[in-house]
N, C-alpha and C positions, 0 to 999 in steps of 0.2 A: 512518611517520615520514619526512617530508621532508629533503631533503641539506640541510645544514650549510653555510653559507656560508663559505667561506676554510679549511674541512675539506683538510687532503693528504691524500689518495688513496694508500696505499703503490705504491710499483713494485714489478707482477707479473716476475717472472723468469722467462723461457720455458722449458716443462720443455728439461732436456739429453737429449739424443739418444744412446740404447742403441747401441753397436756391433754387437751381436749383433741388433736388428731390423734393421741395414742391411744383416748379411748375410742376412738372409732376407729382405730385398727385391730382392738380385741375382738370386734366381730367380723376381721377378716378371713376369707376363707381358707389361707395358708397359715397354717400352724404356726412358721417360723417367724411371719409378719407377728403373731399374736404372742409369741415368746418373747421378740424384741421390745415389743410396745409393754409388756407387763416389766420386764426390767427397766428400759426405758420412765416408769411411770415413779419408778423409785427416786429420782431425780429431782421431782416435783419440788419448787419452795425451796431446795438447795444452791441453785443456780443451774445452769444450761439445759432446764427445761423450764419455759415459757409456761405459767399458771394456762393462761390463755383462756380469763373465767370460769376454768375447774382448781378449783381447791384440792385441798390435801386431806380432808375430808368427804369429801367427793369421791376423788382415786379410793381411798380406801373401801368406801361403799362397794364401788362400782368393782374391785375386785372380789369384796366378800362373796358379793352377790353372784360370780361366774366361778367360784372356785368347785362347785361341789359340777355343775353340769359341762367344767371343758372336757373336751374329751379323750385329748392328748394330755400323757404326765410329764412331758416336758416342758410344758405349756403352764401346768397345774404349778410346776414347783417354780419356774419365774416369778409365778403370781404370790405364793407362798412365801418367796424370797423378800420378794418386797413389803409383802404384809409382813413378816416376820420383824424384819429393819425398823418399823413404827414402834412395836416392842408398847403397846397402849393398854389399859386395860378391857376394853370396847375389841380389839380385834383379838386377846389370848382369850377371852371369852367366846370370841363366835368360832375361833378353829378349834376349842375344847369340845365345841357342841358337835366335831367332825369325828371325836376319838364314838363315837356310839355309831357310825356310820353303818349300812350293811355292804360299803365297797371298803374291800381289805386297803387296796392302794392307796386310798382318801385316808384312811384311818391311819396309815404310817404315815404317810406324808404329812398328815397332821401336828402328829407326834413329832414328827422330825425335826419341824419348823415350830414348835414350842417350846423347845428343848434349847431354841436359840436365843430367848425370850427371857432373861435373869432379872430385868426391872417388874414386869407385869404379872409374872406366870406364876411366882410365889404366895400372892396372894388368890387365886383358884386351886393350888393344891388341898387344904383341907375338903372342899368340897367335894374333888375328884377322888379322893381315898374313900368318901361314904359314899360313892357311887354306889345305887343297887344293883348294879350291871357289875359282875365282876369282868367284862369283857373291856368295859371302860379303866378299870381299875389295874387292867393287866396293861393295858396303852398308856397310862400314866405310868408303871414303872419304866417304860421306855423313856418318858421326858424327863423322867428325876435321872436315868443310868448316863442322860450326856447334858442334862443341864447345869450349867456353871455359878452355880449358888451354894453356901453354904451349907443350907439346909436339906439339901437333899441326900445326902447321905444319913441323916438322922429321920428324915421322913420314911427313906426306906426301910431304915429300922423299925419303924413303927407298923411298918406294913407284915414285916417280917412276925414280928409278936402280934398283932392286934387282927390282921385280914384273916377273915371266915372260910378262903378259900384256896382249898391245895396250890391249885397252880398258879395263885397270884404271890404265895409265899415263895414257892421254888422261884417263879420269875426276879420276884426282891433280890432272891438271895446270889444269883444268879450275874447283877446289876450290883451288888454289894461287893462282890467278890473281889474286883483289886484294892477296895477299902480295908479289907477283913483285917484285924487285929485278936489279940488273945483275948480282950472282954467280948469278943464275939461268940465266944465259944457255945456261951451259955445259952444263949439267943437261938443260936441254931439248932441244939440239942432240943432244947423247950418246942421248938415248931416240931422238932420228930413227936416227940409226944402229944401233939396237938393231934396230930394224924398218924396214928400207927398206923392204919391200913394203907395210906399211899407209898407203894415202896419208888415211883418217881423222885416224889420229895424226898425222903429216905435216901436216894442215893445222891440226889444233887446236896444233900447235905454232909455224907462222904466223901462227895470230891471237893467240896469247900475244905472241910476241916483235913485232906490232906495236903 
């Protein structure tokens, strides 16, 4: 039987996508399978991804827990992307525990993906400024220099007058810089005094105030 002239065709609906096969595509052996499935995962509970008996708290686990050992960082920041998007207090807490990392790449990527994080991540700042790790303390100025809050410009200040350590002050000030205004002036002179002998700081605080 031949087609029908001026017959509609129904529209096919693409099947929806199992949560639960994206997580067992994260342990596929092609990276790019495991990139698709971590974006893919973001989907979850929104529509056109299928729970399929994995929850949304499930996914979110089940990324924590691969983020620090995948191996590709393409791979890493899909997973990142998507934990980022949750924006929960439970997940800006376990990628905070990434900024102490001894891999440099984990520890930006970290950073980069908290930074995106304006509902959750305000309330872990206090405790990342009293980090005893100034290593940690210099990876929070990165999340306050593109996080879109308020308050981050005034926490950086605070870093700027109050952190014990040269290069987490140059980094503040550094991250302060298109904010800078004339009540800053004072601020920044005060840190040259804080450390006359670092002339780093000293001059990052020259090219501020020109």
């Amino acid at each position: 039987m031949g087609l029908v002239r001026g017959a509609v065709v129904p529209e096919q609906k693409p099947p929806e996508v199992c949560a639960a096969d994206l997580v067992r595509q994260l342990d596929d052996p092609d990276g790019e399978v495991r990139r698709a499935a971590a974006l893919g995962l973001g989907g979850v509970g929104l529509g056109g991804v299928d729970l399929g008996g994995v929850g949304r708290a499930e996914v979110v686990a089940e990324l924590l827990d691969r983020v620090e050992a995948e191996p590709e960082a393409a791979v890493r920041d899909a997973m990142l992307t998507t934990l980022a998007a949750h924006d929960t207090a439970p997940v800006a807490a376990a990628l905070a525990a990434h900024l102490a990392s001894d891999d440099a790449r984990l520890r930006t990527a970290a950073a980069e993906a908290l930074a995106t994080m304006p509902v959750s991540v305000p309330a872990i700042i206090p405790r990342l400024l009293a980090d005893p790790d100034h290593d940690v303390r210099l990876m929070t100025v990165m999340v306050l220099a593109d996080l879109p809050h308020p308050g981050s410009r005034i926490w950086l200040a605070t870093m700027i007058r109050d952190d014990p350590h040269p290069n987490v002050v140059a980094s503040a000030i550094d991250a302060l810089l298109p904010s800078f205004a004339p009540e800053h002036r004072e601020l920044l002179e005060r840190a040259v005094r804080r450390f006359p002998d670092d002339p780093f700081l000293r001059f990052t605080v020259e090219m501020a105030l020109r």
